[in-house]
Steps between C-alpha positions, in 0.01 A plus 500: 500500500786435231735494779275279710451228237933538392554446841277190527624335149853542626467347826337221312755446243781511787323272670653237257799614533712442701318248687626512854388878520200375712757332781593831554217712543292439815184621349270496800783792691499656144099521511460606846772793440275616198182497706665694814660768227162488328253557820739757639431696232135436430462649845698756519367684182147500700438853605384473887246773456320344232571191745334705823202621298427205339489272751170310350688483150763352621334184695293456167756528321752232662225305657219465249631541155785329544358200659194549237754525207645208620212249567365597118859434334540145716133395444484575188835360365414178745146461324739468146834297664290298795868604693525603802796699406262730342452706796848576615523644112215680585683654775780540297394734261217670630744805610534821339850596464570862632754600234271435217201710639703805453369545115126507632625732797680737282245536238358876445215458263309610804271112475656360818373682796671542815308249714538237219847578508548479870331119510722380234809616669376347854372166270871456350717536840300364740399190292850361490517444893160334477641287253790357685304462794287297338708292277746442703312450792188337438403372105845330472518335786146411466526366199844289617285391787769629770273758614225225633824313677569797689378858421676611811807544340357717229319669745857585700669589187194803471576560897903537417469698197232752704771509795784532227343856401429598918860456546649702187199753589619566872841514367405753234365747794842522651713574135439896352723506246516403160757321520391243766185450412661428128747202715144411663333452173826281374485295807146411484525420150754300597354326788158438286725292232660280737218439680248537212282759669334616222155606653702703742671727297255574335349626858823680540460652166198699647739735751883441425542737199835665441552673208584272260446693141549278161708270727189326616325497094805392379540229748196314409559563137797347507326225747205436252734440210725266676192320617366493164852312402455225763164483385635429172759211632221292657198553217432172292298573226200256396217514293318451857714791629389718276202450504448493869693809514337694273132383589627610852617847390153571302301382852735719682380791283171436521457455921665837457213619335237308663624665832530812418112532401438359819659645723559832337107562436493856608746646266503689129464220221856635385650450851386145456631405206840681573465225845359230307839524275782533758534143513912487460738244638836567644776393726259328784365235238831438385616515840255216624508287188847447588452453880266199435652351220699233650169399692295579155715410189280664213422815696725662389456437102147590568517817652762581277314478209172619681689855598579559147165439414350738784765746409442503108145534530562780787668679241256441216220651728651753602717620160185402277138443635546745804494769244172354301322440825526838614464709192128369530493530846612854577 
């Protein structure tokens, strides 16, 4: 979290100087790379098992509490701003980053069971597709009214990005070895940054899986941080920024919990509470506060300040009340 907020203070104070930095960067290439690294590996850390198994999970999961998550965020920050802007926050940050569930996943006080366990892990990689698809693809351009001028070409860009993953997954049937299927994987990575095929690699994510070890973790480490810098060089901070951003951060946390109790009603009171505070933010709201910033100015000084509020009080919950809650629980 240190790191996190360094990174974000620096990128603002460079942001000053020198001025011309921003002619250089093309942030929306810079965004979409960070997204592609960042839903590759969301994906590929999903254990297809747990994926075959859980079949019902999973739609919940991506189709329900995302869209759920999202609709109480947006309505409920809309009710405050009146903006329509709202919702495409709520989109925003209504994921769970991956990386960060792996303090809840690791724990061994015996209080997280295996099925709670098991829906978190689904809940964290799958709702990052969901959230492209629909930010990308429906709230934004909704909300920029190019959807109701023609939805067709959003609807294409779904079709392309679905026959973008056939093609690398008929080409992945005729490679065996390691090493080709590792010059697949580059190539498609490739291909999904020019083309800014982000929904399909995440598809592709699901089959083409060479062994990548701490390259892949270090990858998006590296990727987060770097995002977290550009987040930096285009955050203008306001009293209304602030605000915004942290009244979004503290909805975000909430709709985390709100869902959880509602779509989680079968499980142990402490497998709820270790759901209800997962909420953590990572390198797909950075990713897509970036991608929309030159069509939404302050998004990205809002979500800025709204992921270190989500990821403060993450830590708080789960560092300090966590262990309150459940010493009265268990």
């Amino acid at each position: 979290m240190k790191l996190f907020i360094s990174a974000l203070v620096f990128g603002y104070i460079f942001s000053y100087f020198p001025p011309f930095i921003h002619t250089y960067i093309n942030f929306n290439i810079a965004a979409i790379i960070l997204l592609v690294i960042g839903l590759y590996a969301s994906v590929y850390e999903i254990d297809i098992t747990i994926l075959k198994k859980h079949t019902h999970m999973v739609l919940s999961a991506i189709t329900f509490g995302v869209i759920l998550k999202s609709a109480i965020i947006g309505s409920l920050f809309f009710l405050i701003t009146r903006n329509m802007l709202s919702f495409l926050l709520g989109v925003a940050v209504a994921q769970i980053d991956p990386l960060s569930v792996s303090y809840l996943l690791k724990s061994k006080d015996g209080s997280f069971s295996t099925v709670g366990r098991t829906i978190l892990r689904v809940w964290s990689s799958f709702d990052d597709p969901m959230t492209i698809l629909l930010s990308i693809f429906f709230v934004a351009p909704i909300i920029l009214g190019t959807f109701y001028r023609n939805p067709f070409t959003y609807i294409d860009e779904v079709f392309f990005n679905i026959l973008f993953a056939f093609v690398i997954f008929v080409c992945n049937k005729f490679v065996n070895s390691e090493i080709g299927k590792k010059v697949l994987l580059f190539f498609s990575l490739f291909i999904a940054i020019i083309c800014n095929l982000t929904l399909g690699i995440s598809l592709i994510a699901l089959f083409l899986r060479p062994t990548l070890g701490k390259a892949l973790s270090s990858s998006v480490t590296i990727a987060f941080y770097i995002g977290v810098l550009l987040l930096g060089l285009t955050v203008t901070i306001t009293l209304q920024s602030v605000l915004a951003g942290v009244l979004l951060g503290v909805i975000a946390f909430v709709a985390q919990i709100i869902a959880t109790f509602l779509i989680a009603k079968k499980l142990t009171k402490t497998d709820k509470f270790h759901l209800a505070f997962a909420q953590y933010n990572g390198i797909t709201s950075i990713g897509l506060g970036i991608f929309f910033q030159h069509s939404f100015p302050s998004i990205t000084s809002i979500i800025a300040l709204a992921v270190v509020t989500i990821n403060s009080i993450y830590y708080l919950a789960n560092h300090v009340l966590y262990k309150k809650i459940t010493s009265n629980l268990l």
